[in-house]
C-alpha positions in Angstrom: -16.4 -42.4 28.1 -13.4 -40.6 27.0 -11.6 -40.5 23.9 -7.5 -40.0 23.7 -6.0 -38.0 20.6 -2.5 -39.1 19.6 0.0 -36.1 19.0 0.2 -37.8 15.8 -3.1 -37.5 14.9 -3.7 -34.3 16.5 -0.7 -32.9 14.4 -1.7 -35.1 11.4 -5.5 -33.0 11.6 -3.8 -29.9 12.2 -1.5 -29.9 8.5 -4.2 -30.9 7.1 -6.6 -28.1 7.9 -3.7 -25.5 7.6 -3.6 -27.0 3.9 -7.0 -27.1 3.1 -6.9 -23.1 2.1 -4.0 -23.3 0.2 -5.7 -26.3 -1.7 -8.8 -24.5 -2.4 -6.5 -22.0 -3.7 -4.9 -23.7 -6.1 -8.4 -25.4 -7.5 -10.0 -21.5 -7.8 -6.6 -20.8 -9.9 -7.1 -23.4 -11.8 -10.7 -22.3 -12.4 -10.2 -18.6 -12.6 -10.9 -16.6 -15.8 -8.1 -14.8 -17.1 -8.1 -12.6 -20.1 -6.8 -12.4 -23.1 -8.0 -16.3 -22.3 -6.3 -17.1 -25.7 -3.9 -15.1 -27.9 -4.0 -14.9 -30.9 -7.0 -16.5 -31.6 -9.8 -14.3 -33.5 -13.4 -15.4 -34.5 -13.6 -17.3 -31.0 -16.1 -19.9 -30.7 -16.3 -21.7 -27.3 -19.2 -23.6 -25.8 -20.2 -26.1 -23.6 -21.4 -29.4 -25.2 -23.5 -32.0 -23.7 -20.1 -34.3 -23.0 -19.3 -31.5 -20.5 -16.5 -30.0 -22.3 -15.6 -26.9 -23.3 -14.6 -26.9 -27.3 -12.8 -23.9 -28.5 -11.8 -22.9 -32.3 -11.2 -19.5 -34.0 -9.0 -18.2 -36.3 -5.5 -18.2 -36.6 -2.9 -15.4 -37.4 -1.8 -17.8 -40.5 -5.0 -18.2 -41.9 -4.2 -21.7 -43.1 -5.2 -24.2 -40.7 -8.4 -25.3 -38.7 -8.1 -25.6 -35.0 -9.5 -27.2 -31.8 -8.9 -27.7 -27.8 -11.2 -28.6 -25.0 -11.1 -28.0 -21.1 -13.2 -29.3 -18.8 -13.2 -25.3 -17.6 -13.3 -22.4 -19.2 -9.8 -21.0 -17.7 -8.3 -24.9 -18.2 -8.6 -24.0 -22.1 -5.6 -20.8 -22.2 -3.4 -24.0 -21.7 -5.3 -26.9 -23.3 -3.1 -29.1 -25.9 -4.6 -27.5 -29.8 -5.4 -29.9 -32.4 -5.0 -29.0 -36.2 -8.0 -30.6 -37.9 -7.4 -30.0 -41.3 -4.9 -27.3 -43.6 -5.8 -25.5 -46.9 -5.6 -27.3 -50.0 -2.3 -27.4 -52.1 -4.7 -25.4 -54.8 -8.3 -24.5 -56.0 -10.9 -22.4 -53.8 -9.5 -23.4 -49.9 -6.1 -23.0 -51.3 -5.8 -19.6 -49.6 -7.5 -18.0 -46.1 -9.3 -19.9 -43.4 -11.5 -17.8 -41.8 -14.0 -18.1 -38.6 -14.4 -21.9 -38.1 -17.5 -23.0 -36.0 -18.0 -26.6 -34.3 -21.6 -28.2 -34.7 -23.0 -31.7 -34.0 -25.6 -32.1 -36.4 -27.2 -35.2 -37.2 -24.7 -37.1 -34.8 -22.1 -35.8 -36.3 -19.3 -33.0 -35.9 -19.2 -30.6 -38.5 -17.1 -27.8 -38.8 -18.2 -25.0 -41.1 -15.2 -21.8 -41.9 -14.9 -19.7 -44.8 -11.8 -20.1 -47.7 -10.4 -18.2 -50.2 -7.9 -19.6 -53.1 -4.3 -18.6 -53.1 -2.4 -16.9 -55.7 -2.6 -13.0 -54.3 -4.5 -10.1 -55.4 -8.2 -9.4 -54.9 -8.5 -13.4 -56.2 -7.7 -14.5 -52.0 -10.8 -12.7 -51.1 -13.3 -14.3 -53.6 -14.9 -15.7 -49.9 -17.6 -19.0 -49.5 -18.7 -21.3 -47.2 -17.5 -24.7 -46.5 -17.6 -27.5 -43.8 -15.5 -30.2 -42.8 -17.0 -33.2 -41.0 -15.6 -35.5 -38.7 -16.0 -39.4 -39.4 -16.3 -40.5 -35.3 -18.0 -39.1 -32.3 -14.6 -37.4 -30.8 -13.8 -34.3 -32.7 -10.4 -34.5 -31.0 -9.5 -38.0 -31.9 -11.5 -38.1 -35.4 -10.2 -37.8 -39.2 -11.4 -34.8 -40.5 -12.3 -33.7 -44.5 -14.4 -31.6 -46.5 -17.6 -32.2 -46.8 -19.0 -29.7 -49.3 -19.7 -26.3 -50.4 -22.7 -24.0 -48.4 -25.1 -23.5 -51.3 -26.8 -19.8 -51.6 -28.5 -17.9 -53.9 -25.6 -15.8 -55.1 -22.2 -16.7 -56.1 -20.6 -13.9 -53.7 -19.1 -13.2 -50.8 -19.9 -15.0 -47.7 -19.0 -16.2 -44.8 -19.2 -16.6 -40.7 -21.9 -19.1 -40.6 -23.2 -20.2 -37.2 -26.2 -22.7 -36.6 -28.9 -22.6 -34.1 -32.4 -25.2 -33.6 -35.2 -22.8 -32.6 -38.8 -24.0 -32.1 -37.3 -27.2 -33.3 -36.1 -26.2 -36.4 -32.6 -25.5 -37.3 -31.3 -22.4 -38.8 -28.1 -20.4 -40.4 -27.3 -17.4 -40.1 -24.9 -15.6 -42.0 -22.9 -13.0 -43.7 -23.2 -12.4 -47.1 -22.4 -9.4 -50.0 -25.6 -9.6 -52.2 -25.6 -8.0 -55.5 -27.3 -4.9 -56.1 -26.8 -4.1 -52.6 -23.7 -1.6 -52.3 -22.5 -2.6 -48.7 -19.4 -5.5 -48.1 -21.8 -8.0 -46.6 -25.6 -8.5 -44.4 -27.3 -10.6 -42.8 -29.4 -13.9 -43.7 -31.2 -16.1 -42.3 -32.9 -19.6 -43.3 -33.9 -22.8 -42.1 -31.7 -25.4 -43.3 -32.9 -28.7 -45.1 -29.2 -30.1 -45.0 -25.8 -28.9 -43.5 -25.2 -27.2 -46.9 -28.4 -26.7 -48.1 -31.1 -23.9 -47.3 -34.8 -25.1 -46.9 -36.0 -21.7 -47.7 -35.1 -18.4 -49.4 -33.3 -16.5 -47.1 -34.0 -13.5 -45.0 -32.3 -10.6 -45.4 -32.4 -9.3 -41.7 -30.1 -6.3 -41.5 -28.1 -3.9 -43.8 -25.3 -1.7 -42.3 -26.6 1.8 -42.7 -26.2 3.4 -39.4 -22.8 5.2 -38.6 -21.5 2.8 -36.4 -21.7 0.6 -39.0 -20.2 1.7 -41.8 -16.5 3.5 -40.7 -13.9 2.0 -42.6 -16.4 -0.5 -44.4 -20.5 -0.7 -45.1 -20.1 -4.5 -42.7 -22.3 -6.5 -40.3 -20.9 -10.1 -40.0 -20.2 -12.6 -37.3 -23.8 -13.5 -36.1 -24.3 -15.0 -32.5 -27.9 -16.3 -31.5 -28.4 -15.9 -27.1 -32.0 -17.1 -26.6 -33.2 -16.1 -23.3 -36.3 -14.5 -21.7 -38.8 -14.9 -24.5 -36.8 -13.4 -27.2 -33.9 -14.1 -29.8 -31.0 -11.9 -29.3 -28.5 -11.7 -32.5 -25.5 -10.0 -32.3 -23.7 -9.2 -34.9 -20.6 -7.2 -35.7 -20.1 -4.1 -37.7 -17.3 -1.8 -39.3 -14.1 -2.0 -40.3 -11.7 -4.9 -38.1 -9.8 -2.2 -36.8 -10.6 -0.5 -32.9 -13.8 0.8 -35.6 -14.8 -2.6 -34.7 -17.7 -3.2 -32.8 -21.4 -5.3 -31.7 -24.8 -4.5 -32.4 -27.7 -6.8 -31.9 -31.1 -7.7 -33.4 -33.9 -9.2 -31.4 -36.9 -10.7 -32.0 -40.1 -12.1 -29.6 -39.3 -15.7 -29.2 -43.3 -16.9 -30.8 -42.6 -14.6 -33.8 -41.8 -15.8 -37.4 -38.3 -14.9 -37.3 -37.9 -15.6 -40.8 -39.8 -12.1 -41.5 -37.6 -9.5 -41.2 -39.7 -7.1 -39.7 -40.2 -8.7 -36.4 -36.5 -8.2 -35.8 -35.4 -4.5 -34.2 -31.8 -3.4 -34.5 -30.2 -1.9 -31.9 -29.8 2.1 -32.7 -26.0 2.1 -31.0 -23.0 -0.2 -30.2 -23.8 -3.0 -27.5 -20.5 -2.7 -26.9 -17.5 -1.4 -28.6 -13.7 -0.1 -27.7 -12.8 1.1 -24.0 -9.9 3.1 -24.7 -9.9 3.5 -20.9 -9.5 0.0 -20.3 -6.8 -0.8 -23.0 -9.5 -2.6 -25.3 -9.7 -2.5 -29.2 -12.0 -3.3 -31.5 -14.7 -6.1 -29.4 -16.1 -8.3 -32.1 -16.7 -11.5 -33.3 -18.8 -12.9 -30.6 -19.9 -16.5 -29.6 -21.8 -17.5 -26.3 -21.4 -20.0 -23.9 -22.3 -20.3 -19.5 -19.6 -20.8 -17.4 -19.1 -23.5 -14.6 -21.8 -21.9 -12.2 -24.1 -21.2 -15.2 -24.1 -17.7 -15.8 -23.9 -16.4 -19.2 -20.7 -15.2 -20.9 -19.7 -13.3 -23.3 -16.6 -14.5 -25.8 -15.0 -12.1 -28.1 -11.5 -10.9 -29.7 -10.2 -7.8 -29.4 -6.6 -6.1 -29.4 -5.0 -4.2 -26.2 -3.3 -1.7 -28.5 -5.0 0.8 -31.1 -2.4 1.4 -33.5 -1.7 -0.8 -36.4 0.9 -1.1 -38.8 -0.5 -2.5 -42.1 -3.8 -4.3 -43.0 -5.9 -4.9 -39.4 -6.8 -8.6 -40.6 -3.0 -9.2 -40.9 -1.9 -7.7 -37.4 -2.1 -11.5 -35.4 -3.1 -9.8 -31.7 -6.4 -10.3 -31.7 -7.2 -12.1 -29.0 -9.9 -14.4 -27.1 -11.5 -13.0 -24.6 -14.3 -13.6 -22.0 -16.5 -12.0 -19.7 -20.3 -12.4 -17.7 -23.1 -11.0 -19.3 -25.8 -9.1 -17.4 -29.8 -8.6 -17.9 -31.4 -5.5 -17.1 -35.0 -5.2 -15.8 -36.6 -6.4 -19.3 -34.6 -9.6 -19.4 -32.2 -8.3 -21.9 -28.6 -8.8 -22.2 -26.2 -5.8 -20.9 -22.6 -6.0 -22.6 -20.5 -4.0 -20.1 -17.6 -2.8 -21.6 -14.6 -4.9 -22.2 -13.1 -5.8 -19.1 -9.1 -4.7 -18.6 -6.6 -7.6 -19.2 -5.9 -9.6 -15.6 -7.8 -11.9 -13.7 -12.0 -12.3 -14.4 -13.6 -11.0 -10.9 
């Protein structure tokens, strides 16, 4: 039996394979990493939700607004359409600065926690605390936001960066706070919480910045990121003033240990990673976590591309999002290679 072949189709199949590379191209484009993934977004948070998207907040340059986008990639959110959720108040405490928003579902719902300030000017706009927004429907995109309430700690003082984990099924803050009698800007905590804004424990105080890395420009560690992976809890954390100063260290603890004793946590005794003048990269901090489309592990951080600032560093707008894989050495634990150069992701 024999079968005849049209020109036609013969042609037809022919364009059609000669277009099947330039196709595939276009899809890996539209896949492709490419850093900064977002300007002028600081305090990124991005992660991968159970809905399959990709949610992505951070600070903005203003400071007066809370933000959101999704992709169903990483690379799709540079260009995703950004939702304002909710702007400072006309006056009282969240009258002034927004800082460091982070998205949660908790308790089936969408809760968005972000330190405020009030307005007015003077050392007044940094008198920092803890606050959350929650969403009243199951589409953070779609959904009204407002405020839901206050974080309550044990001190009336500076605090902020919050970020929320579940470990051994209970769920935990972490945090940045200044506590008094302690002569350093801010630490870190830890408890369980018995509510979104409510602690079911005194807190842990897990790390003080009192090695040199962690104390130019100002006595800080702030930001905390949880990565649990290969029996342990690894927390980083960044230290330092916001400037190319700026920079990550990380805690970790064994997985089975009580993680609410601060002794089962070691800090690392140098930067996990920090500025690569060689590579155009200033001041890595600020980190979140999140796995990619094939499911490797990625690291998400801001940074600046230029070292020389005009002014107060949290009032320069160019920090920017940035991503890049994360590696494990031989132990199972988390290499940070240096920032990667601006351009496409290899």
């Amino acid at each position: 039996m024999t079968t005849k072949i049209s020109r036609r189709l013969l042609i037809g199949g022919l364009a059609t394979s000669a277009a099947l590379p330039a196709l595939a191209q276009r899809r890996r484009a539209g896949t492709r990493i490419v850093n900064p993934l977002v300007k002028n977004r600081a305090d990124a948070q991005v992660f991968r939700h159970e809905d399959g998207w990709y949610y992505m907040t951070g600070s903005v340059p203003e400071y007066d607004r809370l933000v959101l986008r999704r992709s169903r990639t990483i690379a799709g959110l540079t260009t995703a359409t950004e939702r304002v959720l909710w702007r400072h108040e006309a006056n009282g405490p969240m009258s002034g600065f927004l800082w460091a928003p982070e998205l949660h579902r908790i308790d089936d719902r969408w809760i968005m926690y972000f330190a405020a300030g009030p307005s007015g000017g003077g050392e007044d706009v940094f008198r920092i605390r803890t606050y959350a927004v929650v969403c009243d429907g199951p589409d953070p995109m779609t959904g009204s936001w407002s405020v839901l309430g206050q974080l309550q700690t044990p001190w009336d003082s500076f605090n902020l960066d919050s970020t929320v984990f579940t470990h051994r099924g209970t769920r935990y803050m972490a945090w940045a706070q200044r506590e008094p009698g302690i002569e350093t800007n801010s630490n870190l905590y830890l408890a369980p919480l018995a509510t979104p804004l409510t602690l079911g424990a005194k807190p842990a105080r897990l790390t003080v910045p009192e090695l040199p890395w962690e104390v130019r420009g100002f006595k800080v560690a702030e930001a905390p990121a949880v990565l649990a992976r290969n029996g342990r809890l690894f927390m980083t954390y960044s230290a330092s003033a916001t400037d190319a100063r700026y920079c990550l260290g990380m805690l970790t603890a064994r997985d089975d240990a009580d993680i609410m004793d601060p002794a089962v946590w070691s800090k690392s005794p140098v930067p996990v990673m920090q500025t690569s003048a060689a590579r155009r990269i200033y001041g890595p901090g600020h980190n979140s976590f999140t796995t990619d489309e094939r499911g490797r592990d990625m690291l998400v951080f801001h940074a600046r591309d230029y070292e020389k600032i005009e002014g107060d560093p949290l009032f320069d707008p160019n920090r920017h999002t940035r991503v890049q894989p994360i590696r494990y050495d031989a132990a199972g634990v988390p290499v940070f290679d240096p920032p990667v150069a601006n351009g496409p992701l290899a």
